[in-house]
KOLZA-614092 format. One record per residue (C-alpha): x, y, z. Coordinates in steps of 0.02 Angstrom, whole numbers, plus 50000, padded with zeros to 5 digits. Layout:
<recs>
XYZ
...
</recs>
This chain:
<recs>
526464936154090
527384929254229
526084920654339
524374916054257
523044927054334
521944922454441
520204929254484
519854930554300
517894927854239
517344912354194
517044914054037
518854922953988
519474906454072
518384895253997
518994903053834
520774905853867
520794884853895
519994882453739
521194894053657
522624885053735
521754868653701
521974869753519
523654878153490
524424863153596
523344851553468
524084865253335
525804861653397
525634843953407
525064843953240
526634855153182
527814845353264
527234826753184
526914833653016
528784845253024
529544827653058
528944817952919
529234831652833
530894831152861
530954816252813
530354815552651
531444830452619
532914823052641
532424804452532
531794816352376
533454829152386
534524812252378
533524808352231
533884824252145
535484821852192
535544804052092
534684809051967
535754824451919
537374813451943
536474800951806
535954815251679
537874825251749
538634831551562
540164820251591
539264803951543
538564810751416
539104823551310
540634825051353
540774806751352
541934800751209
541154782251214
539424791451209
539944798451043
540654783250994
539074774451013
538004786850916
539024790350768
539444769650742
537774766750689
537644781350565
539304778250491
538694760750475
537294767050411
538224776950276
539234761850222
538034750650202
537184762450066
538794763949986
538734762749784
540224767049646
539244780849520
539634784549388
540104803249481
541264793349594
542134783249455
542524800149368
543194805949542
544124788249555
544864787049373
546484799749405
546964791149556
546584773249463
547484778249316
549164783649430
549114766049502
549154757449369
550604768949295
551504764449449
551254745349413
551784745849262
553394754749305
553864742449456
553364725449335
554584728249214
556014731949355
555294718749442
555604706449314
557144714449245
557824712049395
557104693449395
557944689449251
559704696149288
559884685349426
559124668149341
560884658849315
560004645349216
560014659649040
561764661949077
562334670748931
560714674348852
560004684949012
560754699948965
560084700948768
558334692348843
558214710248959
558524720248834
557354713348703
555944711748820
556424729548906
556264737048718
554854727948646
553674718848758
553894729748930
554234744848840
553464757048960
552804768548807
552094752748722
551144747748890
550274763348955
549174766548805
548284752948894
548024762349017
546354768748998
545644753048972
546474744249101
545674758349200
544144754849155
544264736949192
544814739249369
543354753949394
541954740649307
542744727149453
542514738349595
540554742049547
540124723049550
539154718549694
540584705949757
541674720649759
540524731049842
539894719249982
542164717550020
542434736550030
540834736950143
541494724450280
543104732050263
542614749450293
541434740950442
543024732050507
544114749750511
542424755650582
542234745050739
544034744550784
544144762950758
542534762450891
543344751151017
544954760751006
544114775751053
543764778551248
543964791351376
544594787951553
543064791551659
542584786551821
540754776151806
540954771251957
539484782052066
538444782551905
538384763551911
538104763252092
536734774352066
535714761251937
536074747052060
535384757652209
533854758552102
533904741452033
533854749751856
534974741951716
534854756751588
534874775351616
533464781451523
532384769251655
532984776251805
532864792951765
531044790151721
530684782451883
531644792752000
530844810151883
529094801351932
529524798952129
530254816652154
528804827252063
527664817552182
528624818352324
528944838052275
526814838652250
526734832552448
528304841352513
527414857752457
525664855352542
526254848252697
527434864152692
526214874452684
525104866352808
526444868652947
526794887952899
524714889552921
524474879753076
525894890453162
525174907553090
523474899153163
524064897853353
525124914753339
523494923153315
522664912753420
523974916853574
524384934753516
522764942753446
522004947053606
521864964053746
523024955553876
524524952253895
525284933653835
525514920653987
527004912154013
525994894953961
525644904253788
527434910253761
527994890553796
526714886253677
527444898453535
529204896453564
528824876553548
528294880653381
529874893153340
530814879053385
530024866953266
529954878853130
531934883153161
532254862453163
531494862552992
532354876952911
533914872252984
534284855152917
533064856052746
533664861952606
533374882252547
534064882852398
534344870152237
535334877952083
535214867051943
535914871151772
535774860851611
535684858751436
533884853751420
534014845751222
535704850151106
535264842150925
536064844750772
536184837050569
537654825650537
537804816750373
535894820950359
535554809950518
534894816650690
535964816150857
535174821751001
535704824451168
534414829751335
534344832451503
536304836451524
536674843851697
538214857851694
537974859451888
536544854652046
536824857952211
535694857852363
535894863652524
535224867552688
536114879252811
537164868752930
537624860152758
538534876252694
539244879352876
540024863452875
540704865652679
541474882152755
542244874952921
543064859552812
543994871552705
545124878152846
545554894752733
545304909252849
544174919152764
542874905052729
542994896352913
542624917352955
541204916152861
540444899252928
540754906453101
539594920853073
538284910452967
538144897353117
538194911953259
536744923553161
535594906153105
536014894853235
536744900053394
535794916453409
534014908153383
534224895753496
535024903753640
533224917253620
532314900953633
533004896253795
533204914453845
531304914353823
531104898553950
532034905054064
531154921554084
529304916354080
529694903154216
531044912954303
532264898754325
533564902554496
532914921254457
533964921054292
532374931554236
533244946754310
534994943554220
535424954654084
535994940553949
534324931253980
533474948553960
534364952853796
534124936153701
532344934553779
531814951253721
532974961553613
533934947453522
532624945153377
533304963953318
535134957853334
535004939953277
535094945353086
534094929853034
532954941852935
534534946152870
534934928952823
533534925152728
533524941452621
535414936152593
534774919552536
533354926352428
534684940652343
535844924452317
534314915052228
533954930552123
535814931952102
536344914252020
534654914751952
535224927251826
536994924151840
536584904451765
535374912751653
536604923851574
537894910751545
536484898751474
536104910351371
537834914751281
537964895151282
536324893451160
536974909451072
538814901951036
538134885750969
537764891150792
537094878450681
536364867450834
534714867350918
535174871551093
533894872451235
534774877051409
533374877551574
533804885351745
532974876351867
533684884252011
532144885852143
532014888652330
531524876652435
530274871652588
531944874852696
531864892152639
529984895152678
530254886952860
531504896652912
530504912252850
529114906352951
530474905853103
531084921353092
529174930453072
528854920853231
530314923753327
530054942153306
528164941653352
528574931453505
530004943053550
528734958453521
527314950453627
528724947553778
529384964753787
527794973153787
527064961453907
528554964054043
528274984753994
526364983254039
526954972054215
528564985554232
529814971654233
</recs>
């Protein structure tokens, strides 16, 4: 493993340089594809980020100028088909009826009081009160018109005239009612978000950006997938074989551990989305709808939740970080350069015990197998933690149609830094049994 051998037959050479031939064509392969890859990761994860800030529940449902805007029209609606029946006239007539009992009552004080003060009777405004007090505004005498004057005022307020006024009133308490009604919210990353897009309504941009991300997603996958099988290709090309791996080989793989742990290092693993796919319910006999509402989305790669830990400065989370950055991070990359350093035996550092240890015992003590069965527990985990709370969430919403999705789904990161850590530990195997076959 440490020098290439020489004297070897012809054709084992011949075919160890087409072997090595086409894992460095492998590798070159891995390495342009992982960086586009990378690239396109991180434009369609900020459009899942937009477009779960543009469906977020806050501008929507719990969005008092949303509701505002969907129950004007049905009110409106409602008012415009407005008619007096003859149900609502019976309903009307008691309160009619006291009204004009009422006005009846405050005319005669009204102009009993009128005539008391008119100077110009003189000594004829007291007898002129009390005749018109007993005969002519004789409260008795006056309310057995009552029912017909009733009737009058009920016949008045079916005529169309009357109608069309207590429409545009009603529309006029409506709309100021309407304009009176906001809630203080903060559109101000919702409408950066349409202008990013050049979109001018919401329903637009999510259509567009839902169109570019499941196509994206559709070429995210198989390019995934094409890296994980070129890699497995030149491990088996390097590893399945009677002797031992040369240090040219070992370069070769740990290049393409490297590449693989670049990708699952700054991709993101994980995305947890939770929503309220469609909430609809009856009011007044007229639909309202609401879709797409997102309770919570968050995706991350690792050094993006080792940075979220360091910034909150508690303790126990900066603790945390530490470890997650030592076990992912540090521990893989100082067994990558271990690795150089022993197949080339750099200043003899091949002999050093550090260089040893990460080089060939490290892949047992990095715990990035560890990691990733963390991760996938934690995807199981919220999976059926977000399902369960979805769930009481459709259940508690009697007399609505409530559809919740969890779209929480692991990510190319996650796959990547699998593919790192099955590779790591091959490479690791294939070192320490080839310095046990030289007895180094």
């Amino acid at each position: 493993m440490i020098h290439e051998r020489d004297g070897e037959p012809a054709v084992m050479r011949q075919g160890y340089i087409i072997r090595f031939c086409v894992c460095v064509a492998l590798l070159s392969a891995t390495a342009v594809l992982t960086y586009r890859l990378d690239i396109a990761m991180h434009a369609n994860r900020q459009r899942r980020i937009d477009l779960a800030e543009i469906r977020h529940i806050r501008y929507g449902l719990l969005n008092a100028n949303v509701w505002a805007e969907r129950l004007a029209p049905i009110f409106s609606k409602k008012i415009e088909a407005f008619d007096l029946t003859s149900a609502d006239k019976a309903t009307l007539r008691p309160s009619v009826e006291k009204m004009v009992n009422r006005m009846i009552v405050q005319s005669g004080e009204i102009m009993g009081e009128q005539i008391g003060k008119d100077k110009a009777l003189g000594l004829f405004a007291a007898p002129i009160k009390q005749f018109l007090t007993n005969s002519l505004l004789n409260t008795e005498n006056v309310r057995a018109f009552v029912p017909k004057l009733t009737d009058t005022i009920l016949s008045e307020l079916g005529k169309p005239e009357a109608k069309q006024a207590m429409q545009q009133s009603l529309k006029r308490a409506l709309l100021a009612n309407a304009a009176t009604s906001s809630a203080e919210i903060d559109m101000t990353r919702y409408s950066t978000t349409l202008t990013k897009y050049g979109c001018t309504a919401a329903d637009d941009c999510q259509e567009a950006l839902s169109k570019a991300i499941n196509e994206e997603e559709s070429q995210i996958g198989r390019n995934a997938a094409a890296i994980l099988t070129m890699a497995a290709l030149a491990f088996a090309l390097m590893l399945i074989k009677r002797s031992s791996i040369l240090r040219s080989e070992a370069m070769v793989l740990a290049c393409i551990c490297a590449v693989l742990l670049w990708a699952g290092l700054r991709n993101p693993m994980i995305d947890i989305d939770a929503r309220i796919e469609r909430l609809s319910f009856q009011l007044t006999g007229e639909p309202i709808e609401f879709t797409n509402q997102v309770l919570f989305f968050q995706s991350k790669s690792i050094t993006d939740v080792v940075r979220l830990l360091l910034e909150t400065r508690k303790p126990g989370m900066v603790t945390v970080g530490l470890m997650v950055l030592a076990f992912s991070v540090i521990f893989p990359v100082a067994k990558l350069i271990a690795s150089t350093l022993y197949c080339y035996r750099v200043r003899g550092l091949q002999d050093s015990a550090v260089v040893k240890f990460f080089a060939l015992k490290s892949a047992k003590w990095s715990m990035a197998d560890v990691l990733v069965v963390a991760l996938f527990m934690a995807y199981i985990g919220f999976d059926g933690v977000i399902s369960t709370q979805l769930n009481q969430l459709r259940e508690a919403a009697g007399g609505m149609d409530v559809l919740t999705t969890n779209n929480t789904t692991l990510q190319a990161g996650f796959f990547l830094f699998l593919g790192f850590c099955i590779a790591g530990l091959l490479l690791g195997q294939a070192l320490e049994s080839s310095s046990k076959k030289l007895g180094i």
